[in-house]
C-alpha positions as CSV (number, residue, x, y, z in Angstrom):
1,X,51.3,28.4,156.5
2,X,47.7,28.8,154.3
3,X,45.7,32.1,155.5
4,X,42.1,32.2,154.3
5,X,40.7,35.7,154.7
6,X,37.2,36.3,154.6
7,X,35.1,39.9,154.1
8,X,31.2,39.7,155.7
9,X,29.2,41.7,156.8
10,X,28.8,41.5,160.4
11,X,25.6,39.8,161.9
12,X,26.5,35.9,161.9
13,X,26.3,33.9,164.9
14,X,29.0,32.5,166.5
15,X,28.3,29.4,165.4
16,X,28.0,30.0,162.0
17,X,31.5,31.4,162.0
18,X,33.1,28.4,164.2
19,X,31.8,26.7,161.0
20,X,32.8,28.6,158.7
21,X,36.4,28.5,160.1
22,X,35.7,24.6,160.5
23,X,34.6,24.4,156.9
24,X,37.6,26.6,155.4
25,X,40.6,24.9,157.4
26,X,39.0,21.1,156.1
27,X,39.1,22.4,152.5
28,X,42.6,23.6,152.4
29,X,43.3,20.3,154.4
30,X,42.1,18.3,151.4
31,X,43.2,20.2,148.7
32,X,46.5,21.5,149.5
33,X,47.6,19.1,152.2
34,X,48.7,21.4,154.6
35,X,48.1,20.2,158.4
36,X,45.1,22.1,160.0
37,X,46.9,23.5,162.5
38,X,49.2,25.3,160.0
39,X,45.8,26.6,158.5
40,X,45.3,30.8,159.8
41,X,41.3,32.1,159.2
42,X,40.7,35.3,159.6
43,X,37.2,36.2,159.5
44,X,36.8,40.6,159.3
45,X,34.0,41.9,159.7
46,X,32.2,45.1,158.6
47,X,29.1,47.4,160.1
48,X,26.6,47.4,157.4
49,X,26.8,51.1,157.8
50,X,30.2,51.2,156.5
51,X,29.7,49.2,152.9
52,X,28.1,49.5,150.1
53,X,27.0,48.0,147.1
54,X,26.1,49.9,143.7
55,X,26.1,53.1,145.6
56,X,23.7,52.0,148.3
57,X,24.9,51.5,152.1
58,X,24.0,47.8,152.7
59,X,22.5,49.4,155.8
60,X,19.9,50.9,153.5
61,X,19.1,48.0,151.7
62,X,15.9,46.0,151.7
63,X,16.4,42.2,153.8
64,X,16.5,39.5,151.4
């Protein structure tokens, strides 16, 4: 039973994640040959306000 576990930052859409987790499951599909419904995605999620990169909350960084 594959799991795929994947940190973001929150702020997707809901359909970006359903394909994300769409995406994901078809490449462990093809590369490992496990069946997709044997295939666990776990998508966590964190407030922008609560990570940070080089010392700077994500929060207070500029948009790119």
């Amino acid at each position: 039973m594959p799991e795929v576990i994947v940190y973001l930052l929150e702020g997707r859409t809901l359909e970006d994640k359903r394909a994300l987790v769409k995406d994901l499951t078809a490449a462990v599909v093809k590369n490992i040959g496990a069946p997709a419904e044997a295939v666990t995605v776990s998508l966590v999620e964190t407030a922008k306000t609560s990570k940070g990169k080089g010392g700077v909350l994500f929060s207070d960084m500029k948009p790119r």
